[in-house]
C-alpha positions as a LaTeX table, in Angstrom:
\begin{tabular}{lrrr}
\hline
Residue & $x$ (\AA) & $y$ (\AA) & $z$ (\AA) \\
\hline
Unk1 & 128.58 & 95.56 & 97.25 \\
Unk2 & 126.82 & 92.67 & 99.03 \\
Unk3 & 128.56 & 90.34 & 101.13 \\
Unk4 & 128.58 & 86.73 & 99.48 \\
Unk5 & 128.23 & 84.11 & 101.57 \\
Unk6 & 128.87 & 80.47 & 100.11 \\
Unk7 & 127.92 & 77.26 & 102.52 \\
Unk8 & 130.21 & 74.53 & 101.08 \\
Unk9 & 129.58 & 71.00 & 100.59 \\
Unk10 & 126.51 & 71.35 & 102.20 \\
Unk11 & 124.95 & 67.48 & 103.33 \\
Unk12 & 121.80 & 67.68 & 100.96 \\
Unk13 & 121.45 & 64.94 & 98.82 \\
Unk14 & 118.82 & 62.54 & 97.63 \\
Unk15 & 119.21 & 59.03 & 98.73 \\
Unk16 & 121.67 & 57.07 & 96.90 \\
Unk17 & 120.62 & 54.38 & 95.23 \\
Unk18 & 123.37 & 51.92 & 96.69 \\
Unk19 & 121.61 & 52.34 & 99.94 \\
Unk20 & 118.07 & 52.66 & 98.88 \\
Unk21 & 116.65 & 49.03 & 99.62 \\
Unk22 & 118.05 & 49.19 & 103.07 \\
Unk23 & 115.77 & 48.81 & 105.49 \\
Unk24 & 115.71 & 52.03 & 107.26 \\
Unk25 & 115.75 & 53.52 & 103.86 \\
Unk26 & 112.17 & 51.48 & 102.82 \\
Unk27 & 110.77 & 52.13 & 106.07 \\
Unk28 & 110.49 & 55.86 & 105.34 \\
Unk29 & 110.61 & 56.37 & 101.94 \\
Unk30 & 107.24 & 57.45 & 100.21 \\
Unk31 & 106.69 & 57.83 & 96.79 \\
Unk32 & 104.70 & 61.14 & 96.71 \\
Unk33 & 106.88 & 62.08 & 99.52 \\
Unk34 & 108.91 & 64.79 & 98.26 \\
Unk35 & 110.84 & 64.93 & 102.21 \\
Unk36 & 111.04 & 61.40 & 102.68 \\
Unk37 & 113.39 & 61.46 & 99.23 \\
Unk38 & 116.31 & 63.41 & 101.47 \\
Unk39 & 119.00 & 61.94 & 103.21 \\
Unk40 & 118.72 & 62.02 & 106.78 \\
Unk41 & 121.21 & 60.98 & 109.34 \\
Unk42 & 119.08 & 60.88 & 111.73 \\
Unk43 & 116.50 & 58.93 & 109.98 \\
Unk44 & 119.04 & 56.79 & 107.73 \\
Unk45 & 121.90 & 56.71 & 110.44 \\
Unk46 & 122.70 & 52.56 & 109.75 \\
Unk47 & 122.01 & 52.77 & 106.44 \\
Unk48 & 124.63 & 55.55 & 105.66 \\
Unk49 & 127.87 & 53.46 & 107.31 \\
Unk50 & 128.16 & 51.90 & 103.90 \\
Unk51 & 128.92 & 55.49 & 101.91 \\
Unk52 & 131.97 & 56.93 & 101.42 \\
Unk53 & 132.26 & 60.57 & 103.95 \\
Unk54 & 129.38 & 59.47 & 105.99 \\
Unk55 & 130.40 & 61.82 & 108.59 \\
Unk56 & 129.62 & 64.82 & 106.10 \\
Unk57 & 126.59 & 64.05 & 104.33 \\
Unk58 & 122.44 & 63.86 & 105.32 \\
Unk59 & 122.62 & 66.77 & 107.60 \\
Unk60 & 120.06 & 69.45 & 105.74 \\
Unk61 & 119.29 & 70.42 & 109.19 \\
Unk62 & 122.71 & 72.55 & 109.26 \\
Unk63 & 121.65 & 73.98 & 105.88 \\
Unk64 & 118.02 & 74.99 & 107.16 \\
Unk65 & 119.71 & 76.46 & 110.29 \\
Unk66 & 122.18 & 78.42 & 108.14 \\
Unk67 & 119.55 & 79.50 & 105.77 \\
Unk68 & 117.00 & 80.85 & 108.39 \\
Unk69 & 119.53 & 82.78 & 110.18 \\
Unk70 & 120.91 & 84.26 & 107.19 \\
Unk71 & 117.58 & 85.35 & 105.49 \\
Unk72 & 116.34 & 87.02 & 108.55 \\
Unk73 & 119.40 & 89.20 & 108.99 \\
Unk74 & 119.14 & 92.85 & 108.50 \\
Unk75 & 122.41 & 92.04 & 105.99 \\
Unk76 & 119.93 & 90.41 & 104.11 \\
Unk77 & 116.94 & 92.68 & 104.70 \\
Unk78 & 118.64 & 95.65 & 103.55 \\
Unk79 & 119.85 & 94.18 & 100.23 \\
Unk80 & 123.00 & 93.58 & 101.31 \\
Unk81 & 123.80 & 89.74 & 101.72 \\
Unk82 & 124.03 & 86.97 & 98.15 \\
Unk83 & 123.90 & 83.29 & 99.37 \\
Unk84 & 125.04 & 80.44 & 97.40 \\
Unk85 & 124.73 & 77.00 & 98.17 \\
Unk86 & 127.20 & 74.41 & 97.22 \\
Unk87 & 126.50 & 70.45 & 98.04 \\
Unk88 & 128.30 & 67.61 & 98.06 \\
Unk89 & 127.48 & 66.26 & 95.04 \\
Unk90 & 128.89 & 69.78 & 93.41 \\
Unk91 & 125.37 & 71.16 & 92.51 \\
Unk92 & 125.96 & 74.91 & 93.10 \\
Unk93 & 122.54 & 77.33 & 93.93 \\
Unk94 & 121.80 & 80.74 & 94.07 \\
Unk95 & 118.97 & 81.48 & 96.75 \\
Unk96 & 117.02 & 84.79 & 96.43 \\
Unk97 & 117.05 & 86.61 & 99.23 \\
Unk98 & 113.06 & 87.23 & 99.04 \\
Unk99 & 112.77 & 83.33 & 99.74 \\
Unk100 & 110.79 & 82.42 & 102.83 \\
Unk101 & 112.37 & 79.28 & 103.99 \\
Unk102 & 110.17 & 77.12 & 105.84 \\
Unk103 & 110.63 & 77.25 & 109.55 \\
Unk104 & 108.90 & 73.38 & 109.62 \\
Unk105 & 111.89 & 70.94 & 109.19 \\
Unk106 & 109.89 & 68.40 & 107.48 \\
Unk107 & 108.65 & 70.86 & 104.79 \\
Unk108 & 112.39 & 72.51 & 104.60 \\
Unk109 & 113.47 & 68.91 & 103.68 \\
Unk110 & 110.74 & 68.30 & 100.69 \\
Unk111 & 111.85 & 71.83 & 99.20 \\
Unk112 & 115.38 & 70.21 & 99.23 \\
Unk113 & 114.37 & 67.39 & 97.40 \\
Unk114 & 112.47 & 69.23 & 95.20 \\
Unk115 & 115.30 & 71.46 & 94.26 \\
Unk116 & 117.66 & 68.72 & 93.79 \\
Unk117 & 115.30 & 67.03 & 91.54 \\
Unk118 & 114.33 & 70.06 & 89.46 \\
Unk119 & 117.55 & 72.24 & 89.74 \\
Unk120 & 115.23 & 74.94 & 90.54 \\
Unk121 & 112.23 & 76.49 & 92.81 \\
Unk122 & 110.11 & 78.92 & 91.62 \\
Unk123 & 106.52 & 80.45 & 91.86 \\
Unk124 & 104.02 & 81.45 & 89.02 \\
Unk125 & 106.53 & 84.72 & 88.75 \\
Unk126 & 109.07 & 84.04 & 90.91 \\
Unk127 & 112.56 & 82.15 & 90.86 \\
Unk128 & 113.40 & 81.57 & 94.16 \\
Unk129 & 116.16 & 79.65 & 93.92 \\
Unk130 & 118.37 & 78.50 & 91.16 \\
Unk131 & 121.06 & 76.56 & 89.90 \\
Unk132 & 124.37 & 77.95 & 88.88 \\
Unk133 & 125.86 & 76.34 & 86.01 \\
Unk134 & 129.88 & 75.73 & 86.87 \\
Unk135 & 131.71 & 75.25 & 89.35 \\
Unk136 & 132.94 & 76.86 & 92.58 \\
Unk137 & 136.28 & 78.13 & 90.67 \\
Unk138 & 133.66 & 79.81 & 87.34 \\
Unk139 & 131.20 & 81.14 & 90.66 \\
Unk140 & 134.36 & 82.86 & 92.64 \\
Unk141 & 135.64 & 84.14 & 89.19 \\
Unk142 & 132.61 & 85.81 & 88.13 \\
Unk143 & 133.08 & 88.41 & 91.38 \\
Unk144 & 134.87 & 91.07 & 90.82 \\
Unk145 & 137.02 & 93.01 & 92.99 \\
Unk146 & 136.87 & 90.10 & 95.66 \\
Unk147 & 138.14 & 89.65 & 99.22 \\
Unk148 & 137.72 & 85.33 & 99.86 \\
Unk149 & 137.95 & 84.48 & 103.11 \\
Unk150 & 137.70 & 80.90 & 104.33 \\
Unk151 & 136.42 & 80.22 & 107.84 \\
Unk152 & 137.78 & 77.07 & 109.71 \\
Unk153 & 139.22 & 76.41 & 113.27 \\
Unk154 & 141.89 & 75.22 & 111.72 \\
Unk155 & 142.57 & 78.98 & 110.18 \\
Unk156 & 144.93 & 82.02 & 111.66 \\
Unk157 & 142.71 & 83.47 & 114.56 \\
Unk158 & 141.56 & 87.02 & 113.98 \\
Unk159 & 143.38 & 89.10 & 116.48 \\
Unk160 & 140.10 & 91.27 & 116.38 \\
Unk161 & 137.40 & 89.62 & 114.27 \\
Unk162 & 135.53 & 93.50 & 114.11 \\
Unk163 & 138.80 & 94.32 & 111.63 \\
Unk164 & 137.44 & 91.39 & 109.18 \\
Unk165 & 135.88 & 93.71 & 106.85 \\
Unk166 & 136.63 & 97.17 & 105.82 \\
Unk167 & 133.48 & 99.78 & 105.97 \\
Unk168 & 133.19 & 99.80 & 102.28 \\
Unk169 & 130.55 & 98.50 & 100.27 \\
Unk170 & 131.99 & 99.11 & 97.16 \\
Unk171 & 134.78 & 96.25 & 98.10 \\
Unk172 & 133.21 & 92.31 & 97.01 \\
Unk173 & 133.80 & 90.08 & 100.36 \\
Unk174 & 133.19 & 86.57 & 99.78 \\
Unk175 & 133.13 & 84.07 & 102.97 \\
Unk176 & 133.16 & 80.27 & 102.70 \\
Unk177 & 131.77 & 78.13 & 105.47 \\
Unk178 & 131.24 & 74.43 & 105.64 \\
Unk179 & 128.06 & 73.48 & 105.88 \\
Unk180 & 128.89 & 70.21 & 107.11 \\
Unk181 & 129.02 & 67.95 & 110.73 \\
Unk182 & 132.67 & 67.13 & 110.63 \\
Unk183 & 135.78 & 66.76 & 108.53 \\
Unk184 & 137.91 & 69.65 & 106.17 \\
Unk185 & 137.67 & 71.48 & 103.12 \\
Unk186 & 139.17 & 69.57 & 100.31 \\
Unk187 & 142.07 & 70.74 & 98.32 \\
Unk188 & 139.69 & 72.49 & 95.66 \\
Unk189 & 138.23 & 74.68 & 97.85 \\
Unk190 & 141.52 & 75.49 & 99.62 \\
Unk191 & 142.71 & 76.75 & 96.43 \\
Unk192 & 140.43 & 79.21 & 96.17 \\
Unk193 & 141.79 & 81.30 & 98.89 \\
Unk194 & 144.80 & 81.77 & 100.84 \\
Unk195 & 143.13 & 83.33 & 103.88 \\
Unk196 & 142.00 & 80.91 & 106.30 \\
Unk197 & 140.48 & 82.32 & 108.94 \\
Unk198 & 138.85 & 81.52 & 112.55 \\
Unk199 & 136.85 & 84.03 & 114.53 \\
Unk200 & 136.83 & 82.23 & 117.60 \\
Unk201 & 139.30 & 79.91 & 120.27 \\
Unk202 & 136.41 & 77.34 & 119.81 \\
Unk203 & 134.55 & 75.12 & 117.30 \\
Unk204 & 132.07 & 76.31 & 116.30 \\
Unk205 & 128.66 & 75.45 & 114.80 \\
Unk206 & 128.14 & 76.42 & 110.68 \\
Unk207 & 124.97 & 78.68 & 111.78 \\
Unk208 & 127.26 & 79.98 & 114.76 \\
Unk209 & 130.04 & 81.25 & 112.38 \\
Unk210 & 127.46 & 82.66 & 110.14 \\
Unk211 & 125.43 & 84.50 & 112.63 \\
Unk212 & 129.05 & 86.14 & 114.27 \\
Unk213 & 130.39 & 86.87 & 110.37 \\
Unk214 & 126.99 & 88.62 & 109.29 \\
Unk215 & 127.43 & 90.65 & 112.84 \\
Unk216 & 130.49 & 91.43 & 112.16 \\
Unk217 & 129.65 & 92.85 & 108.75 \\
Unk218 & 126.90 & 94.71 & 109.26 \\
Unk219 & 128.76 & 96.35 & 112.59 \\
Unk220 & 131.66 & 97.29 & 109.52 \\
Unk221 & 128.85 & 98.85 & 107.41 \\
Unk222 & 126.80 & 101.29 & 110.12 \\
Unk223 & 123.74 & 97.90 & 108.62 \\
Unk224 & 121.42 & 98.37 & 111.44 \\
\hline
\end{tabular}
């Protein structure tokens, strides 16, 4: 079975309206401007010291990194990689894996705030990505015969990260990584696991972890 990979509490969101009239906020925001509609640290850096978890939110650059390296992998090429993205806000989406993301930030950042807007992104025939109606417990839940491993610094080090998956694709392994620039899971994803694991002595970027885990995986499974 594929490997599911689910990027938690990812930092997309559109701008909040408590911050909205601020003046970096004005300064950039367009109103046919589907990427100007994001949040941005980098654009909207003194804007965002008056919300709650700063620290972790307006960074869809660590999504787009996540999403490019995952959807170029031969994991992914070969049919054998689901991706699900969760966001801060608790909007949960599937992304099919015959998406091409857009390698141009800018335009990464307007299908964002499309998505969030719409709850979906789709062609003429196509839906390329989608929204998953629950939440993360009702997504984990409707996997069977699951493996959920979550991967933190703060987790049990591998002793030898090529014995973190079995070579059998019949066996569901789900891996959660935060897709965000600092802080912890919270409790409810915690819950959904009791493996917490880190592949490496160091911290480690999200699109790091991802590209080591995917690796690792398709080592496991002869995926060349």
């Amino acid at each position: 079975m594929p490997l599911t990979i689910i990027f938690v509490e990812c930092g997309l969101e559109l701008i909040p309206s408590v911050i909205r009239k601020h003046p970096s906020i004005q300064k950039n925001l367009q109103k046919d401007s589907y990427p100007s509609k994001l949040l941005d640290n980098a654009i909207h850096h003194s804007a965002m010291v008056r919300l709650d978890a700063a620290e972790q939110r307006g960074r869809p650059d660590i999504t787009h990194a996540c999403l490019l390296n995952a959807l170029g992998s031969t994991a992914n090429k070969s049919g054998n990689l689901k991706i699900y993205l969760h966001t801060f806000e608790n909007k949960i989406f599937e992304i099919n894996p015959d998406i091409k993301i857009a390698r141009n930030y800018n335009r990464f950042k307007g299908l964002m705030a499309k998505l969030l807007m719409e709850n979906e992104i789709r062609t003429k025939n196509l839906l390329l990505i989608s929204e998953f109606k629950g939440t993360l417990r009702d997504l984990v839940n409707s996997i069977d015969k699951k493996e959920i491993i979550l991967l933190s610094n703060k987790g049990e080090l591998a002793e030898s990260p090529l014995l973190l998956f079995d070579n059998d694709l019949s066996k569901n392994f789900v891996v959660i990584i935060g897709c965000f620039q600092k802080g912890f899971f919270t409790d409810e994803i915690l819950e959904l696991s009791n493996r917490l694991v880190s592949i490496s002595h160091y911290s480690l970027d999200a699109w790091v972890v991802l590209s080591r885990v995917i690796t690792l995986y398709e080592i496991a499974n002869d995926i060349l």
